[in-house]
PLY file of the C-alpha trace (Angstrom):
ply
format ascii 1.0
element vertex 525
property float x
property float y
property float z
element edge 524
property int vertex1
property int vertex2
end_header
101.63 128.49 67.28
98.94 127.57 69.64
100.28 124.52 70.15
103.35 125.59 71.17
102.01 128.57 73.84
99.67 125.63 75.27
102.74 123.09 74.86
104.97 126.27 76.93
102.41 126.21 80.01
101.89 122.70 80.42
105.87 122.37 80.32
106.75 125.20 82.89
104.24 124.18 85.35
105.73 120.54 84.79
108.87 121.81 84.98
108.42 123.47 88.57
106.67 120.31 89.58
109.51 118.18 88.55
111.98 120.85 90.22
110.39 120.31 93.09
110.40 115.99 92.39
114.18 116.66 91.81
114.58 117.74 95.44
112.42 115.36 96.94
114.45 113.05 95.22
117.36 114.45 96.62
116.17 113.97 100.17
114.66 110.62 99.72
118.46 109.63 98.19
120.07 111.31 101.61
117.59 109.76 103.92
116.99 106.44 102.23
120.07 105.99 100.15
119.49 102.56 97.80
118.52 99.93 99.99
115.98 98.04 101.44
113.63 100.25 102.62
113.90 102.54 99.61
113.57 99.05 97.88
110.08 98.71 99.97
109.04 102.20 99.19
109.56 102.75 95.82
108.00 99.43 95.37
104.71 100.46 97.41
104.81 103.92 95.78
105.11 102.05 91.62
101.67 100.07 92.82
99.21 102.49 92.30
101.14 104.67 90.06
100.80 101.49 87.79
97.24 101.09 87.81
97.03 104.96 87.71
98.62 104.67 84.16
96.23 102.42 83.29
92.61 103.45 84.57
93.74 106.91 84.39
96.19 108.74 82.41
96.42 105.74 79.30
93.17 104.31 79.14
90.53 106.68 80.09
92.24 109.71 78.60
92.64 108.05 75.35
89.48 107.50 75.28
87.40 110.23 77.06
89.08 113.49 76.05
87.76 112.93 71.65
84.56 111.78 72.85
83.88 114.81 75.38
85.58 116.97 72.78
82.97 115.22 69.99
80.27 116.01 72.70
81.20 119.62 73.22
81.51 120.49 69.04
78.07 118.10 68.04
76.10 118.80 70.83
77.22 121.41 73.08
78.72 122.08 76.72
75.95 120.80 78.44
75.97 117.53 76.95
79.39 117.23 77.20
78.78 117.77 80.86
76.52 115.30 81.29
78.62 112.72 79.75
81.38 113.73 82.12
79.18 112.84 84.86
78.37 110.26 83.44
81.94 108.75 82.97
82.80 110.01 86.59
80.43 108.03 88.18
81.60 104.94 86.24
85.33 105.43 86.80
84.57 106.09 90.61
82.92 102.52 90.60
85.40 100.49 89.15
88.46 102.35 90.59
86.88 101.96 94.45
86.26 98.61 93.60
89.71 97.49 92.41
91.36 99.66 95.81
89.18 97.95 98.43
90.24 94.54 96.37
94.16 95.61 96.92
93.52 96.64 100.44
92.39 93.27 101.51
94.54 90.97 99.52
98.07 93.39 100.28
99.88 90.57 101.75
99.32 88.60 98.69
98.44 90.75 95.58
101.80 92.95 96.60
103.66 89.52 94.85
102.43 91.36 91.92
105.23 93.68 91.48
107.60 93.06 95.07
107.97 88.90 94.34
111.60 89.71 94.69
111.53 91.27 97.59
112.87 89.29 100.94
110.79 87.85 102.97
112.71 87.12 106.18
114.51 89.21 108.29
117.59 90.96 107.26
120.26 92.18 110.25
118.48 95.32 111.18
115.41 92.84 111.67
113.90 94.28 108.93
111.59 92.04 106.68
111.97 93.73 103.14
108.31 92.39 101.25
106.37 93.49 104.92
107.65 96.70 105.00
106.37 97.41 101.28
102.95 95.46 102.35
102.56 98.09 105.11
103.44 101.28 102.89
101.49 99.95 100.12
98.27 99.70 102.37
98.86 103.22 102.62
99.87 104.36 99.58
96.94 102.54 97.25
93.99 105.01 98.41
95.77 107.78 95.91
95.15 105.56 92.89
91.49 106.28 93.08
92.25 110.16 93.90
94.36 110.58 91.32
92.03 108.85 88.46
89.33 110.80 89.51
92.15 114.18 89.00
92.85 112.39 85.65
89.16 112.33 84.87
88.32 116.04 85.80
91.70 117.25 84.28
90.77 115.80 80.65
87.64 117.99 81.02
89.69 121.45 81.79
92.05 120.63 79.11
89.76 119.96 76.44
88.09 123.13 77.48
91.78 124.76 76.95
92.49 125.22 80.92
95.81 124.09 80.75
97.27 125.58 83.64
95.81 123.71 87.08
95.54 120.46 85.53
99.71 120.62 84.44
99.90 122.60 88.34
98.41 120.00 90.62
101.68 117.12 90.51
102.99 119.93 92.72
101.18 119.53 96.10
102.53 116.15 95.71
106.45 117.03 95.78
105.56 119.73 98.66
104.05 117.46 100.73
106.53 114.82 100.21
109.31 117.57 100.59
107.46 119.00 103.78
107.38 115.24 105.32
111.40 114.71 104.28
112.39 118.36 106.19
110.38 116.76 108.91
111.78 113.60 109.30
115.61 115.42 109.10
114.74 117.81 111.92
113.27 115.13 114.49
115.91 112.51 113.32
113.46 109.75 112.07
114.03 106.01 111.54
114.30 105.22 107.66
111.53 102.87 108.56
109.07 105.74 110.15
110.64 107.83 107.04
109.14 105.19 104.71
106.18 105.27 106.70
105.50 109.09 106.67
106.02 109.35 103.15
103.29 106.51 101.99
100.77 108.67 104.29
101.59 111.95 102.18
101.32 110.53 98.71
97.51 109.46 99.77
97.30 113.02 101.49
98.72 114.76 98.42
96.24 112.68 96.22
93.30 114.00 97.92
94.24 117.36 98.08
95.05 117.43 93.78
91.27 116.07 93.06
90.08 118.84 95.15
91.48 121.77 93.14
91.03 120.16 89.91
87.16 119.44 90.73
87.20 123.40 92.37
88.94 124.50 88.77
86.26 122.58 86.82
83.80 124.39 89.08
85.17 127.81 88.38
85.81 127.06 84.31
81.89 126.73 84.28
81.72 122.87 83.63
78.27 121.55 85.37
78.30 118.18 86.54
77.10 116.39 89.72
77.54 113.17 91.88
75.18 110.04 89.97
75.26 106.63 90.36
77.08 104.57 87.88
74.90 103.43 84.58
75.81 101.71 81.91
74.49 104.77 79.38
75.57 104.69 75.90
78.13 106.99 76.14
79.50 105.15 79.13
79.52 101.99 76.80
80.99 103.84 74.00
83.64 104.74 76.82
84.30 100.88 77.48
84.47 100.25 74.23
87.33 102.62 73.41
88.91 102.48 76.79
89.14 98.57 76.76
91.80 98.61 74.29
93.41 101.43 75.84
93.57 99.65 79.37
95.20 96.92 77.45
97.73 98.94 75.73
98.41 100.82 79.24
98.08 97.65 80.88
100.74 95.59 78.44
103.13 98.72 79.36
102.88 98.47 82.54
103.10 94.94 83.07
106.56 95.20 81.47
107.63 97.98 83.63
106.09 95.70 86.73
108.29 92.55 85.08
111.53 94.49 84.85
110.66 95.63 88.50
110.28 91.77 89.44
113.60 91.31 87.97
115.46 94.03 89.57
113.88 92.81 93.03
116.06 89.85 93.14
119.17 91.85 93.21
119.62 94.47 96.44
119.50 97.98 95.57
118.88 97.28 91.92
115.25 98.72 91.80
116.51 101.48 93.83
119.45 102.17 90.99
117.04 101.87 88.40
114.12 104.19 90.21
116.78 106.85 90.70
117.64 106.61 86.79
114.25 106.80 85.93
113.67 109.76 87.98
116.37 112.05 86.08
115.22 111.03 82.25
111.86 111.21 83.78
112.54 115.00 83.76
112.84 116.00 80.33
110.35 113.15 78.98
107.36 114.84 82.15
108.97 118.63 80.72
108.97 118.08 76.96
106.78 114.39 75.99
103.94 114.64 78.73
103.44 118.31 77.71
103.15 117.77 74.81
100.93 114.66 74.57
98.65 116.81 76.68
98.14 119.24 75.01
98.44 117.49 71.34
95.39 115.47 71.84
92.36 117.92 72.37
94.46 120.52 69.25
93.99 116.94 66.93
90.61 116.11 68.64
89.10 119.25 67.56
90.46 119.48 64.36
89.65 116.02 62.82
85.86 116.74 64.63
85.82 119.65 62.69
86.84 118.21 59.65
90.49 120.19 59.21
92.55 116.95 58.66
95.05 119.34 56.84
95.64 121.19 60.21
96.07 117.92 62.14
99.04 116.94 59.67
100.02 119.90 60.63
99.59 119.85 64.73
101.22 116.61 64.38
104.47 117.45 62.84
105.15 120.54 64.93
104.55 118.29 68.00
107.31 116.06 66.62
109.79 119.18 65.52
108.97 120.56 68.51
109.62 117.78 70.69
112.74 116.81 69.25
114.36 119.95 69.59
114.08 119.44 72.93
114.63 116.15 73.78
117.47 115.59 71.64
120.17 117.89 73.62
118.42 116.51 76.35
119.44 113.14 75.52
122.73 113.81 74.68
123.74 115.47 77.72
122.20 112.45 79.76
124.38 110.07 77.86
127.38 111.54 78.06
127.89 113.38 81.77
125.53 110.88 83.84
127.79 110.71 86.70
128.90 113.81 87.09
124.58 114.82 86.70
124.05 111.89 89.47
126.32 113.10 91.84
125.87 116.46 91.72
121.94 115.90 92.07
122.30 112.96 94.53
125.40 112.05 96.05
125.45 112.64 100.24
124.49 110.76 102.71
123.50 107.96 102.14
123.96 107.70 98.27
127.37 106.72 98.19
130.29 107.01 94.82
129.06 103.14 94.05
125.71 103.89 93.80
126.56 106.88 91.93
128.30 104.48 89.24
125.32 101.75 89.10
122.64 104.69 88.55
124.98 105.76 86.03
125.28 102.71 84.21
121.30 102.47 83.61
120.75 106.41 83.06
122.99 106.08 80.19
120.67 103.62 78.41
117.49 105.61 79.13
119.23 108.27 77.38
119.24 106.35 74.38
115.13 105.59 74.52
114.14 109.35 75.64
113.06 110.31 72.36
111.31 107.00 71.49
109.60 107.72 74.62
108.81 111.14 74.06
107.83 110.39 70.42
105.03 107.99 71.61
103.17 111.11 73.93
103.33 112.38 70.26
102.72 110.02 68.12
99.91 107.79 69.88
97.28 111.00 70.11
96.99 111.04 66.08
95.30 107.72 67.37
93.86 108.84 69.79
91.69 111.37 68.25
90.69 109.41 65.78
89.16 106.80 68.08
91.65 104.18 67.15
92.63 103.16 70.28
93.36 99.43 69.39
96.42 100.02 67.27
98.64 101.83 70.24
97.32 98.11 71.97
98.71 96.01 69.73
102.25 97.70 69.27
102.21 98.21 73.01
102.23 94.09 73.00
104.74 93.93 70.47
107.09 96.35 72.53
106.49 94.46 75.80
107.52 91.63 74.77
110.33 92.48 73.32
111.32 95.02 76.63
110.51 91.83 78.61
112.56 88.79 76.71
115.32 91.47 75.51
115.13 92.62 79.51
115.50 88.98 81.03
118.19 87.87 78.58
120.45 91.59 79.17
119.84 91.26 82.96
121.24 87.98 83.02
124.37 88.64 80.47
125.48 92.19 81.63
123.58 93.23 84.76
120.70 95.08 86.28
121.42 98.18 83.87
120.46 95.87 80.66
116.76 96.08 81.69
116.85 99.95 80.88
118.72 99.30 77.13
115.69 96.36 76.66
113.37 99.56 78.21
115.07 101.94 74.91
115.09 99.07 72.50
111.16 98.47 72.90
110.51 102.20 72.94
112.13 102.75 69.65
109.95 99.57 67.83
106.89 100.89 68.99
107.91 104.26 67.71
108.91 102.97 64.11
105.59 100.61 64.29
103.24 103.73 64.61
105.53 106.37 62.53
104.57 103.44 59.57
100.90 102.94 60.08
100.48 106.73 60.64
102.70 106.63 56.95
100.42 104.10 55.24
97.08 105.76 56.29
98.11 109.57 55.29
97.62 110.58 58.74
101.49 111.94 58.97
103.25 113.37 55.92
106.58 114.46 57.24
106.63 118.42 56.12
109.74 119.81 54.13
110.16 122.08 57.57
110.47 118.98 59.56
112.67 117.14 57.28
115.22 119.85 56.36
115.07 120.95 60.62
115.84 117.28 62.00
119.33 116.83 60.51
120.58 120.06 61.99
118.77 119.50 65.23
120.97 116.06 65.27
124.00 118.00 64.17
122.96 120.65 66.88
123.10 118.28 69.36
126.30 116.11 68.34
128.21 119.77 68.91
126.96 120.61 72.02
127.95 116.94 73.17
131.48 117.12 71.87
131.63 120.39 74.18
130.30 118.60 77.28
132.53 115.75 76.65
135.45 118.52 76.27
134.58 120.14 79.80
133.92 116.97 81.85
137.06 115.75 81.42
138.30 118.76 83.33
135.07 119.27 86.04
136.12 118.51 89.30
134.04 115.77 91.33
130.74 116.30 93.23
129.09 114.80 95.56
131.21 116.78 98.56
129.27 118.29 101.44
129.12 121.62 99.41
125.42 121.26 98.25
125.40 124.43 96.91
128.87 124.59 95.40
127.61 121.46 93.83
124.49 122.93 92.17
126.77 125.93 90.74
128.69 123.65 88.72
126.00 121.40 87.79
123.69 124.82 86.97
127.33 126.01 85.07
127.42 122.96 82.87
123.88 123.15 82.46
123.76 126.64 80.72
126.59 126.30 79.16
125.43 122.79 77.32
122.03 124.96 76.64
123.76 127.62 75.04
126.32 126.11 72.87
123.30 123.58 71.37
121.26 127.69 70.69
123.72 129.02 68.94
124.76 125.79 67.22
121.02 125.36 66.46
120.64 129.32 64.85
123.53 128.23 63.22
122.81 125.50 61.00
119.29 127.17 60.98
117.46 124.32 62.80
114.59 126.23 64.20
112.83 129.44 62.70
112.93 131.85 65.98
110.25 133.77 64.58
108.16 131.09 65.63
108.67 131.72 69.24
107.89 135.43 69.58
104.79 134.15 67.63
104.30 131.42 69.99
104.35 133.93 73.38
103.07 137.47 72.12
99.37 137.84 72.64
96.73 136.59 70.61
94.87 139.44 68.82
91.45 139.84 69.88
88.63 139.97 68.00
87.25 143.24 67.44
0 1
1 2
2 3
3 4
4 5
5 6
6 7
7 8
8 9
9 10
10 11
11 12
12 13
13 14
14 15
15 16
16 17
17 18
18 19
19 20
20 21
21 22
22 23
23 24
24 25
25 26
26 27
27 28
28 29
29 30
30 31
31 32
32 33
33 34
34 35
35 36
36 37
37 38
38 39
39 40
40 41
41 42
42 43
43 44
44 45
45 46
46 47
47 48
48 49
49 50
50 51
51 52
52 53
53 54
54 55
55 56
56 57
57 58
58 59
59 60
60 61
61 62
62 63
63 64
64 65
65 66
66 67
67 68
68 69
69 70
70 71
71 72
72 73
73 74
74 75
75 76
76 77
77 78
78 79
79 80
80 81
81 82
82 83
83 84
84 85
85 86
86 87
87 88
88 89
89 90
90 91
91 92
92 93
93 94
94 95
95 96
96 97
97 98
98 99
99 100
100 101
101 102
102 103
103 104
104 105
105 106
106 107
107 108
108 109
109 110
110 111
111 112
112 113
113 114
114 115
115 116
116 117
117 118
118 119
119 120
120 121
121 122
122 123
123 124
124 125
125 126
126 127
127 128
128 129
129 130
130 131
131 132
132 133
133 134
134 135
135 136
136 137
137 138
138 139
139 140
140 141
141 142
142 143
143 144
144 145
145 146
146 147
147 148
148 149
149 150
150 151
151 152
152 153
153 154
154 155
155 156
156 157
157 158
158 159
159 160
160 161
161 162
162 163
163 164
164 165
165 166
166 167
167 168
168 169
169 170
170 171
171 172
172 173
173 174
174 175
175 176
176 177
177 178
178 179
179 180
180 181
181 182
182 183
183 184
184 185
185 186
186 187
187 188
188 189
189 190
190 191
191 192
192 193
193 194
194 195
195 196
196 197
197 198
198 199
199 200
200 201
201 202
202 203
203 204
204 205
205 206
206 207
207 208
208 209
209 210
210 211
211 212
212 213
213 214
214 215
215 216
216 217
217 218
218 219
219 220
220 221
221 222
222 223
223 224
224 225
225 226
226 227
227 228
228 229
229 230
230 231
231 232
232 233
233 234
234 235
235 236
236 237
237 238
238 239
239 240
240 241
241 242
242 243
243 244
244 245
245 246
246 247
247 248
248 249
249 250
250 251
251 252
252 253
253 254
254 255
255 256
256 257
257 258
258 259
259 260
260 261
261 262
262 263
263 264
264 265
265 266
266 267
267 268
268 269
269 270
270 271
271 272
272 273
273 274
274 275
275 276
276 277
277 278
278 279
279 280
280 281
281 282
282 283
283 284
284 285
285 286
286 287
287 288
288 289
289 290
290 291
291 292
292 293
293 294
294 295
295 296
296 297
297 298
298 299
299 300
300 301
301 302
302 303
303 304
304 305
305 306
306 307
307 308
308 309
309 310
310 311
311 312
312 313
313 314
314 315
315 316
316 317
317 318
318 319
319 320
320 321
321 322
322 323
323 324
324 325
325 326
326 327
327 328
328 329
329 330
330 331
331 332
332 333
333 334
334 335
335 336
336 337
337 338
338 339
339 340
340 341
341 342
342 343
343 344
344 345
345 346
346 347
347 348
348 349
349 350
350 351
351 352
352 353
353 354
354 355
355 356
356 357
357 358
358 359
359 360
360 361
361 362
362 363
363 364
364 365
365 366
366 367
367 368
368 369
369 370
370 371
371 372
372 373
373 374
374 375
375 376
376 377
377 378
378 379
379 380
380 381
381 382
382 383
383 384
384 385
385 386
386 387
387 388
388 389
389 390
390 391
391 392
392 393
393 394
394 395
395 396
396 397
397 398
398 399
399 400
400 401
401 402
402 403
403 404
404 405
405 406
406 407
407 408
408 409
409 410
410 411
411 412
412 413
413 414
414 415
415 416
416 417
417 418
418 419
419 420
420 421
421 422
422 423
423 424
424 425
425 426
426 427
427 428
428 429
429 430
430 431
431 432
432 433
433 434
434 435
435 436
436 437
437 438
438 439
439 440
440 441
441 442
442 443
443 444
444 445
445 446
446 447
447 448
448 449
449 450
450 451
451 452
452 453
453 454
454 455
455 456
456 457
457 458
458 459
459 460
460 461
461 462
462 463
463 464
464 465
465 466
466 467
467 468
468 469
469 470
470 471
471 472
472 473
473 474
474 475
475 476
476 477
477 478
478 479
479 480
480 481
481 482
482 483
483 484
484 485
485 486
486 487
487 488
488 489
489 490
490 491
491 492
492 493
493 494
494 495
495 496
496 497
497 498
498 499
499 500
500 501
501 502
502 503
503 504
504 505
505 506
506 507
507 508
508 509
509 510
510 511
511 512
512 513
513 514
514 515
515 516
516 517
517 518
518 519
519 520
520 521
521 522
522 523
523 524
C-alpha cells in the first residue's frame, strides 16, 4: 500500500493547490469574465505551459527519473548526483536558449498558438493578438523556472520526497490570488489586471525552483552549477527524451491546434479554458498523483528485477485511479451547470457563458478517465525506457483530436473540440492497454476485474441520485457567494457519500486497504 500512502500525499497537496487554482479561477472569471482580454491572457499564460509539458514534465521526466533511479540502485547516490548535474546543466542550456528565441520573435512566434486572435482594434481600442504579445513577453521567463522545478522535483521524488515537489504549484495560485485581491481593492483595468497577472506567474515560477532546489539541498542530494557537456549520460538523456519531446510535443500541438480553432470564435477559448480548469481538478487530484508517484514505484522495481511487483504497482494504480475518477466523471457530466455557476457565475461570467462552459465540460467528462488512465498507463513505459511507443500513439491520437476537432467545430460548435479532445484520449488509452497486453507487462488481476464493474455500477447510482436532486436545486450564481458554496459543498458530500456506501455495497473496494494504506509503517528493529 505504498503506493497508495505516496499516491494520498501527492493528491492532498494537489488538492490544496488546485483549491486554491479553483479560487483564482473564480476571481479571474469575476474580473475577466470570457472575453478578449481573458482571450489574450489565457492565450499568453498556455505558451509556456506548452513547452513546459514538453521540455519538462513529458519529455525530460520520462526520461530522467528511470535513468537517475538506474543510477542511484547500480551505482549509488553520488553518481546519481552527478548525473543530475549533469542533466541540469543541459536542460538549463537548451531551455534559456529556446526563451531568449520567444522573447525576440513575440510579435511573430505568438501566431503559434493566438493566429486567431484579432489584430485590429476592437471598440474599447483594444487590439486582441497585442495584448497577448505583451503578456506573453512576460509570462515566457517561467517556462525555464519551472523546467528547472521539473528537473529538481524528479530527483526528490525518486528519492521518495513526495511532499514539496506535489507542494510548490501552490505559491503559484497565492500569488496569482494575492495579485486578483489586489487588483479588486484598487479597482484595476482588466487590461492592467491582465498585465499584473503575467508578472506573477514569472514571479511565482522563480520562487517554486527555489524551494525545490532548497528541498533537494536539505534531502542530502549533492549537485552543483557545470557547464553543459554532451557526457554519456546526457546523450543517453537525448536519446530517450527525443521521443518523449515528440510524444509531449504531438500533444501539445493538438491542444495548441484546437486553441487556434477556438481563437476564431470570441470567447470560445475562454469557454473552453474555464472547462478545462474544472476536469482539470480531479485529473491534477487523482491522474497527476498518481503518474507521479507510479513511475519511480515501477522504476525501482523493474531495476531491481521484481517485474511481478510492477504488474502489481500497475494495476492498483489503475483500480485506484478509477475509483476515483469515475464518480468524478459522472458528477461532471451530469450537474455541469449547476457546478459552473456555483463555482463561477458573478460578475462578469454571465448565465450564457455559464451554458457554453457547460456544453464543453460535459464532453471532458466523458475523456477524464482516458486522461487519467494515460498518467497511469504511459509510466509502465516509462520505466522501462520505452519512451518511443507513448510517441507514436501520441501521433495517432493527435491526429485524430485534430481532424475529429476541425470537422465537430465546424458541424456543432466550439464545444465539439473537447468530444474530439475525449475521443483521442480514449484511442490512445486502448492503443497502450493492448501493447502493455501483448508484451505481459499488464495482466489485469482478478481484484481489478471483479472491482471495475461495481465501481461502474457505483457510480451509475450515485448519478441517478444527482440527477434526482438537481432537478429540484435551486439556481446559483446569485450574489450569495457563500450561500452558493453551501449548496454546491451539500451536493458535493452528498454525491460522495451515496457513491461510499454504494461502493461498500456491491463490495467495490476492500477498506482494509486504506487503514493499511495510512497507519504507520513498522520500523525495523
Amino acid at each position: 500500500m505504498k503506493l497508495l500512502r505516496s499516491t494520498a500525499v501527492i493528491g492532498s497537496l494537489t488538492l490544496v493547490s488546485r483549491l486554491l487554482g479553483l479560487i483564482r479561477d473564480i476571481l479571474i472569471a469575476r474580473f475577466l469574465g470570457a472575453g478578449v482580454v481573458s482571450d489574450a491572457f489565457f492565450t499568453a499564460f498556455k505558451l509556456p505551459n506548452v513547452f513546459r509539458r514538453m521540455f519538462a514534465e513529458g519529455a525530460f521526466n520520462a526520461a530522467f527519473v528511470p535513468l537517475y533511479a538506474k543510477r542511484i540502485e547500480q551505482d549509488g547516490e553520488a553518481a546519481a548526483d552527478g548525473f543530475a548535474s549533469e542533466a541540469a546543466a543541459a536542460l538549463f542550456f537548451v531551455v534559456a536558449i529556446l526563451v531568449i528565441a520567444f522573447e525576440l520573435t513575440m510579435p511573430w512566434a505568438l501566431n503559434i498558438i493566438g493566429y486567431g486572435l484579432a489584430k485590429t482594434p476592437n471598440a474599447a481600442g483594444i487590439t486582441p493578438y497585442d495584448l497577448a504579445v505583451l503578456y506573453a513577453w512576460l509570462t515566457m521567463p517561467y517556462l525555464l523556472f519551472m523546467s528547472m522545478t521539473a528537473l529538481f522535483s524528479g530527483v526528490l521524488n525518486t528519492r521518495n520526497h513526495f511532499a514539496l515537489a506535489a507542494g510548490v504549484p501552490i505559491v503559484l495560485n497565492i500569488l496569482m490570488i494575492g495579485t486578483l485581491i489586489a487588483a479588486g481593492g484598487l479597482q484595476w483595468s482588466q487590461r492592467n489586471i491582465g498585465l499584473s497577472l503575467s508578472g506573477a506567474i514569472t514571479v511565482s515560477g522563480a520562487v517554486q525552483m527555489g524551494l525545490v532546489i532548497w528541498g533537494c539541498r536539505k534531502a542530502g542530494v549533492k549537485f552543483g552549477l557545470r557547464r553543459p557537456r554532451f557526457t554519456p549520460g546526457v546523450r543517453r538523456l537525448v536519446i530517450l527524451g527525443v521521443p518523449g519531446i515528440i510524444s509531449a510535443g504531438i500533444t501539445q500541438i493538438n491542444l495548441l491546434v484546437s486553441h487556434v480553432i477556438a481563437t476564431t470564435q470570441e470567447s470560445a477559448a475562454s469557454w473552453l479554458t474555464y472547462a478545462d480548469r474544472l476536469y482539470q481538478l480531479p485529473l491534477g487530484i487523482i491522474g497527476i498523483a498518481m503518474g507521479v508517484a507510479l513511475l519511480p514505484t515501477l522504476s525501482r522495481s523493474i531495476r531491481a528485477g521484481d517485474e511481478a511487483g510492477a504488474k502489481t504497482s500497475l494495476n492498483r494504480g489503475i483500480e485506484i485511479s478509477l475509483f476515483l475518477t469515475l464518480p468524478a466523471a459522472v458528477a461532471l457530466y451530469v450537474i455541469p451547470d449547476f457546478l459552473i455557476s456555483g463555482i463561477y457565475q458573478r460578475g462578469a461570467f454571465t448565465a450564457e457563458t455559464t451554458a457554453q462552459v457547460a456544453k464543453a465540460l460535459r464532453w471532458f467528462a466523458l475523456g477524464l478517465p482516458a486522461f487519467v488512465l494515460l498518467k497511469v498507463l504511459t509510466p509502465a513505459f516509462f520505466a522501462r525506457e520505452n519512451t518511443r511507443t507513448p510517441m507514436i500513439w501520441a501521433g495517432v491520437s493527435a491526429v485524430i483530436n485534430v481532424s475529429l476537432g476541425f470537422t465537430l467545430f465546424h458541424k456543432i460548435g466550439f464545444h465539439g473540440l473537447a468530444l474530439a479532445t475525449s475521443v483521442a484520449a480514449w484511442v490512445n488509452v486502448i492503443g497502450l492497454s493492448v501493447l502493455l497486453r501483448r508484451s505481459g507487462d499488464l495482466t489485469p488481476d482478478a481484484r481489478l476485474l471483479r472491482g471495475l464493474p461495481r465501481m461502474m455500477a457505483a457510480s451509475a447510482i450515485m448519478g441517478a441520485g444527482l440527477w434526482w436532486v438537481n432537478a429540484r436545486l435551486p439556481e446559483l450564481g446569485a450574489k450569495n457567494i457563500l450561500l452558493d458554496f453551501v449548496w454546491l459543498g451539500g451536493v458535493a458530500l452528498s454525491g460522495f457519500i451515496l457513491y461510499v456506501v454504494a461502493a461498500t455495497l456491491l463490495r467495490a473496494y476492500d477498506p482494509a486497504d486504506i487503514g493499511k494504506a495510512f497507519s504507520r509503517p513498522n520500523k525495523a528493529p
